[in-house]
C-alpha positions as CSV (number, residue, x, y, z in Angstrom):
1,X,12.1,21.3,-5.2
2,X,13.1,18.4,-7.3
3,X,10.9,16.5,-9.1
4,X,12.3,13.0,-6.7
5,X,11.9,14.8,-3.8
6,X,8.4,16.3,-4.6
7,X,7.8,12.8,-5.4
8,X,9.1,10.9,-2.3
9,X,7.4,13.6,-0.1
10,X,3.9,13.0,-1.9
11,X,4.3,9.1,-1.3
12,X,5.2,9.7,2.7
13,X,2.3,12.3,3.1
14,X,-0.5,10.4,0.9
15,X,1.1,6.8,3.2
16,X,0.7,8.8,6.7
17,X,-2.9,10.2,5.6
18,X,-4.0,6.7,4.2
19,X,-2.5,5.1,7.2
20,X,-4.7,7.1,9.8
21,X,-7.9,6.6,7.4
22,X,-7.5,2.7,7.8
23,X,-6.7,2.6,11.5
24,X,-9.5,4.9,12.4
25,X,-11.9,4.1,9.9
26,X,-12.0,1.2,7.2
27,X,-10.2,-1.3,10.6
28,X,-11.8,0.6,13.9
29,X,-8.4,0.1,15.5
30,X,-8.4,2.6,18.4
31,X,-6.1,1.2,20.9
32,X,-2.9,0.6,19.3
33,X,-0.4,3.5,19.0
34,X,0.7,4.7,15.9
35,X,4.7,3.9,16.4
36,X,3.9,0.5,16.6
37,X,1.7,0.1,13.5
38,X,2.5,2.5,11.3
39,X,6.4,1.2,10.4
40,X,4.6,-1.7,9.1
41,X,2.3,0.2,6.9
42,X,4.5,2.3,5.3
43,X,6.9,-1.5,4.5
44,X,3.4,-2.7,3.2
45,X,2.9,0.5,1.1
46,X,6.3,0.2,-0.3
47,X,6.1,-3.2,-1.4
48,X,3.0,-2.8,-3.1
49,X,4.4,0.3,-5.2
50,X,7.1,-2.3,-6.0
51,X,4.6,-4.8,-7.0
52,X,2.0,-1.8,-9.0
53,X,5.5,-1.7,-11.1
54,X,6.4,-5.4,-11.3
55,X,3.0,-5.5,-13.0
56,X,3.3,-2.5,-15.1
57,X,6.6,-3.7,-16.7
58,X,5.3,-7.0,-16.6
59,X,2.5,-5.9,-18.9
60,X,4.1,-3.3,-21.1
61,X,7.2,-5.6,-22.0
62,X,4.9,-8.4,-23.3
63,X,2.3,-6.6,-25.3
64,X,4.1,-3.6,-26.0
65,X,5.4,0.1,-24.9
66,X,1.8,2.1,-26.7
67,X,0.4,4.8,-24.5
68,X,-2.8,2.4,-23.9
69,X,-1.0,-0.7,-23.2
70,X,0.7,1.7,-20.6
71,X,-2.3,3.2,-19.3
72,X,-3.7,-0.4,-19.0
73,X,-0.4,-2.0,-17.5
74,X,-0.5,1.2,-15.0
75,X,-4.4,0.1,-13.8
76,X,-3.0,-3.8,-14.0
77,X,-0.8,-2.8,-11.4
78,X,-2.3,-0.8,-9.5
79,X,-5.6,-3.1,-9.1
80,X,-3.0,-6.4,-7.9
81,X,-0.7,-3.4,-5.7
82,X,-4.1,-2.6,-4.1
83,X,-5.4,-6.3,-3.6
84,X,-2.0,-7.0,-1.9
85,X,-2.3,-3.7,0.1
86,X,-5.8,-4.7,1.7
87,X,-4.7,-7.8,2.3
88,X,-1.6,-7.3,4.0
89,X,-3.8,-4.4,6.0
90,X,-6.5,-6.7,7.4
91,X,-4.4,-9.8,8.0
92,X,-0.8,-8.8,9.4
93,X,-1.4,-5.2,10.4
94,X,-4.6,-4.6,11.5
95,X,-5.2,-8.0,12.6
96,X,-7.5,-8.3,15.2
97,X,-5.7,-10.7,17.7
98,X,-8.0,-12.7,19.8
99,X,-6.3,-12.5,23.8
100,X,-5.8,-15.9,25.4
101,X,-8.2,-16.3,28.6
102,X,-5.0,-17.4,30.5
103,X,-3.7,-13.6,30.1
């Protein structure tokens, strides 16, 4: 299998296990189904790996291209990517949305 591909596949299946940790787990959200949700998530997911490599470049282009200024640009990224990724879990997609008492 290509390398992309082995790659791509890895993202999808680590996203769809990580997603059904958080529902079930870290945000106790047992009512809503999956299709609705989970669309979002993966949008979420993506946009953090964007972001884990705004920050890597970010880091590696202003103090320089050595193998620990990449390690520590990788860890940059990946602690904001992950910030953003809670976040956007608990306050758009596993909000918990108060129902109005008129229905």
């Amino acid at each position: 299998m290509n390398y992309n591909l082995s790659s791509i596949a890895a993202f999808l299946v680590a996203v769809t296990q990580n997603y059904q940790l958080n529902k079930k787990w870290t945000f106790k959200d047992h009512n809503t189904k999956t299709r609705k949700k989970f669309p979002k998530y993966l949008a979420l997911n993506f946009l953090s790996f964007l972001i884990n490599l705004v920050v890597l470049n970010l880091v590696v282009t202003y103090f320089g291209e050595e193998k620990l200024i990449q390690i520590a640009g990788q860890i940059a990224g990946i602690g904001v990517a992950m910030g953003f990724n809670f976040l956007g879990s608990y306050l758009i997609i596993f909000a918990k949305h108060e129902e109005n008492e008129d229905g």
